[in-house]
N, C-alpha and C positions, 0 to 999 in steps of 0.2 A: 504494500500500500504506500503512496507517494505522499509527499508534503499534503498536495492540494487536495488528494482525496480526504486526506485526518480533515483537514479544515473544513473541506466541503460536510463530510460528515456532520465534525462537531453544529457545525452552523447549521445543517439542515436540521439534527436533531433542538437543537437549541430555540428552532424556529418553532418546532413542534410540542414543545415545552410549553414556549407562551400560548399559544392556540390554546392545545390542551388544558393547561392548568385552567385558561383563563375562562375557555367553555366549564368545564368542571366546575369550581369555584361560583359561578355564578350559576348553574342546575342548582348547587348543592343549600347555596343560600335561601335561594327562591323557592325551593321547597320546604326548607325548614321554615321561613317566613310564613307559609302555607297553614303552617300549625299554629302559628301565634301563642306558642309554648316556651317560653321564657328558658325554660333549663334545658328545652332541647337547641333552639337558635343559640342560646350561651356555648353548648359544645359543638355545634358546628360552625360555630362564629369563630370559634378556638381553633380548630383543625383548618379552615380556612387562613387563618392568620399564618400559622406555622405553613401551612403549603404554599405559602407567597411567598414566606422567607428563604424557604429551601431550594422551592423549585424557580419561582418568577424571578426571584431578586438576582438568583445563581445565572439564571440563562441572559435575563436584562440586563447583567454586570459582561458575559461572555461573548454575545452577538455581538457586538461592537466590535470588539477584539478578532472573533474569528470573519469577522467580514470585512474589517481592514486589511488584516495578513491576509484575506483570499482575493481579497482585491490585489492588492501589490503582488501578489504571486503572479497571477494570471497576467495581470497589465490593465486593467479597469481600473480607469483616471478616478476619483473618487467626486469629481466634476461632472459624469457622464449622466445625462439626463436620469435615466432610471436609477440609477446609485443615489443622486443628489434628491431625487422624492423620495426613496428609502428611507433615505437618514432624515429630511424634513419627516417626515411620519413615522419614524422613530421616537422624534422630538415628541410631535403630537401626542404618540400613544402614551410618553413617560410625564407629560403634563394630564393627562388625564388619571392615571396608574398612582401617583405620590397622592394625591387627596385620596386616592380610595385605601389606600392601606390604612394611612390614618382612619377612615371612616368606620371600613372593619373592625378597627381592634376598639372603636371609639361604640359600636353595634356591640362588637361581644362584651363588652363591662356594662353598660348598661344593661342587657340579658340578662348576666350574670346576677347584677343589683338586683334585679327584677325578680329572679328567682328566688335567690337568698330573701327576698322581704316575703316574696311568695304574693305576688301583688303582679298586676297584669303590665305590659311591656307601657312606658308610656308615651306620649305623641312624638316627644323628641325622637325616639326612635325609630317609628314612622318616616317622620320625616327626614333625617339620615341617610334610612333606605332608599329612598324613592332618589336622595341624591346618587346614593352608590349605582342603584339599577342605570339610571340616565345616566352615569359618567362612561359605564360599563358598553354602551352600544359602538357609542365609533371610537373607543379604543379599539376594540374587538373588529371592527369594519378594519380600521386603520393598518390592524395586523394584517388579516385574510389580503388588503392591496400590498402589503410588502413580501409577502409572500406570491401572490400573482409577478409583484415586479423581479422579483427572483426570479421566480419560474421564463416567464417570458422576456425579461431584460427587451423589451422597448424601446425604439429609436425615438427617444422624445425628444420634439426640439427645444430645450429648454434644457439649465444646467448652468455650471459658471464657467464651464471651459470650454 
């Protein structure tokens, strides 16, 4: 196996990560929300936290990296129309991505409180949600086009080089 195949690998897998986690993560919330069960959204608000840390935060800290070295490997200017909307929407997904982490762990303590008093979820938390659910859409779009733009690398005219 060559340089650029590890990279392409790690990169591909890395891409699949975020997708992944991030479809998961948001089934898993949205059905616990479903129950409006305070001690069960508390531990699925918990396990969600930890699956960001692990899995999101690891692959969102690496795709950079493994797509700069597979760029310069290869020879893709990092100027080149489709690279250069990648990393713009990169940008995107991780300005939408940092409020919801907070949002999460800011969901699972409130739950938590909720549970432990033994007293129903209250509006705050509602409304939280409804931020998380809304942030969660065109991240999630944002991905699937950086991934098409992978896929099909694009003569766009547009780019700084």
């Amino acid at each position: 196996m060559t340089l650029e195949d590890m990279l392409r690998l790690a990169h591909v897998i890395g891409a699949t990560v975020l997708l992944g986690t991030g479809a998961g993560i948001a089934f898993f919330m949205v059905m616990a929300r479903r129950s409006e069960n305070p001690t069960l959204i508390a531990h699925v608000a918990g396990t969600v936290v930890i699956a960001d840390t692990i899995f999101t935060a690891t692959a969102a800290i690496l795709q950079p990296i493994t797509g700069y070295l597979l760029a310069r490997l290869i020879g893709w200017p990092l100027t080149q129309g489709w690279v250069w909307l990648s990393l713009l929407l990169y940008v995107f997904v991780g300005l939408f991505w940092l409020p919801v982490v907070w949002i999460q762990i800011r969901l699972r303590d409130i739950a938590r409180a909720s549970a432990d008093a033994g007293s129903a979820l209250p509006p705050q938390w509602f409304k939280l949600y409804r931020i998380w659910f809304a942030c969660g859409f065109p991240a999630f779009f944002a991905v699937i086009a950086i991934v098409w733009l992978m896929l099909t690398k694009p003569d766009l005219p547009f780019g700084m080089g």
